[in-house]
Structures are given as C-alpha cells and as structure tokens.
N, C-alpha and C positions, 0 to 999 in steps of 0.2 A: 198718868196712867198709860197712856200709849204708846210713848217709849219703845222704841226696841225693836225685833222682828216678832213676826205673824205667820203659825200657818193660812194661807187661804185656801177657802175651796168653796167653787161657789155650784150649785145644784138648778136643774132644770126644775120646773113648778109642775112636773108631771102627778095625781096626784093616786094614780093608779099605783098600786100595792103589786112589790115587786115579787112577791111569795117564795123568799127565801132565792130567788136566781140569783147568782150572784154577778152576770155578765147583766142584767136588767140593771142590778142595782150601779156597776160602774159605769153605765151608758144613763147613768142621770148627773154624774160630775160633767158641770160646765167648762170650767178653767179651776185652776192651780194654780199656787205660786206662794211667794213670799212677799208680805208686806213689810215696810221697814220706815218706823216713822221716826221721826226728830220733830221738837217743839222748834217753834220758828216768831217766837211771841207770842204775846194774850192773846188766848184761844184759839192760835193759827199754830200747823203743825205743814211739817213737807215729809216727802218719801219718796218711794217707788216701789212698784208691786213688779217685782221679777219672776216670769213665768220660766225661765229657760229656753234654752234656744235661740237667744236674741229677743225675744217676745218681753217687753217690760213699758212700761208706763211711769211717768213721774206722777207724785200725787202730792196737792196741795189741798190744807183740809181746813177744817174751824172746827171750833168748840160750840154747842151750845147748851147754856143750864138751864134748868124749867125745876118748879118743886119735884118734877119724877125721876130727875137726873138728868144725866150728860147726855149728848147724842152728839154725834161726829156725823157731818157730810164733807166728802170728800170727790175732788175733780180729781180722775186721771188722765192725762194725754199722752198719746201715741210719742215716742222719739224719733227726728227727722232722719233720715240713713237707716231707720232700721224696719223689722216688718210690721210695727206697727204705728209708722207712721200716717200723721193723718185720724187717727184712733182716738177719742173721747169717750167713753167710761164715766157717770157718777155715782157713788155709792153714797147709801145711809146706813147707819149704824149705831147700834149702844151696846152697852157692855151687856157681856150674858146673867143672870140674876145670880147674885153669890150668895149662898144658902151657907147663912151663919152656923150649921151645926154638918156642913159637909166636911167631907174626908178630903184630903190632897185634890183639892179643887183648882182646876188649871183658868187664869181668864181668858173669858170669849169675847167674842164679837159678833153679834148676831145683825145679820141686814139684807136687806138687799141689793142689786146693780141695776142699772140699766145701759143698753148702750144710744149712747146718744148721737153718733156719727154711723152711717153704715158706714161699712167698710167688705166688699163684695156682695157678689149677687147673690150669696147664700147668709148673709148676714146685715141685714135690717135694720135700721134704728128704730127704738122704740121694746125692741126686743128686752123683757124685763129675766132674771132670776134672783132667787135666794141663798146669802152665805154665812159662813164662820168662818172665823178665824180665833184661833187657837194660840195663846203667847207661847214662843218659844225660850225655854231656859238660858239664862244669861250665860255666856261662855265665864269662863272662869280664869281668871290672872294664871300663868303659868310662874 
C-alpha cells in the first residue's frame, strides 16, 4: 500500500477556527514535502520525506497489523552535510478510511509527528503536530 510518493503536509494543533482567513489558515501548515516509500522486507519499508531546499530526511518505517488494520511508524533522520542534519522526526500513521461507496477517492494517510531531537533555539523536542498525506498518481511509461 505504500509504495510510491506522498503528498505531505503536516498542520499546527491550533484548535482555534480560522473564520474563513485565509493567511490564518496558511499559518497553520507546519512542513511540506513529499514522502517516497519502497518496501525493504516484511513489514519494513525506507524512504525520504523531501521538503525542498535541501531540507529532506531518510525514513525507515514497519508495518503493524491489529484486527483495525495497518498502522505505519516511521523514523526520519536528518542527512549529514545538509540543513537537516542532526534532525530526528517520528511519525505514526494509518491509512485514511476508504468509504466503499466514495467517488474517485485518493489514498490518505492520516497521523501525527513529533520532533524528537531539537534542533535550534526556536525549535524543541517534544514538539508534537497533525498530518496527511495524499498518494500521488503514478507517473506513466512514455
């Protein structure tokens, strides 16, 4: 199921109602970027979640099954020489609920972050938010 690329975007836990602002509502995107997983064996998967700008993390993740489904937690860490080195990120996640009588229904990923290394004096460990990600359409054989 995970396969592929991912929009991401993950959202501040503000829970204040942005009444239609639309500068309120852009000033609650946390990060962006694209996640891009490959399977790596039973129930282990790898990637990297590339923000732009040089800003990207490798991510190594697991599978696990319960009778309510799959959930994915996955480690990202910083890469050495770039600006996020030093960087640790973990998310959790499961797929978004797929409503068997929905119309052109994209899959999600709903979960949360935390960051688990600070990394400057404006930025905290322990610091949690909420995301999705969004599959991106498979490119197509030319």
């Amino acid at each position: 199921m995970l396969g592929g690329k991912w929009t991401y975007r993950s959202y501040l836990n503000d829970p204040v109602l942005v009444d239609g602002d639309e500068k309120k509502a852009l000033a609650l995107i946390f990060g962006e970027g694209v996640f891009e997983f490959s399977p790596a064996g039973h129930d282990r998967f790898h990637g990297r979640l590339d923000m732009g700008s040089g800003f990207a993390l490798t991510l190594e993740g697991r599978v696990t099954r319960s009778h309510g489904g799959e959930s994915y937690a996955i480690v990202g860490e910083g890469i050495d020489g770039t600006p996020t080195a030093g960087w640790r990120y973990d998310y959790h996640c499961a797929p978004g609920y797929h409503w068997p009588n929905g119309v052109d229904q994209v899959p999600s990923l709903v979960g949360t972050v935390i960051r688990v290394k600070a990394h400057g004096p404006n930025s905290p460990a322990g610091f949690t938010a909420s995301f999705i990600a969004i599959r991106q359409p498979e490119a197509k054989a030319a």
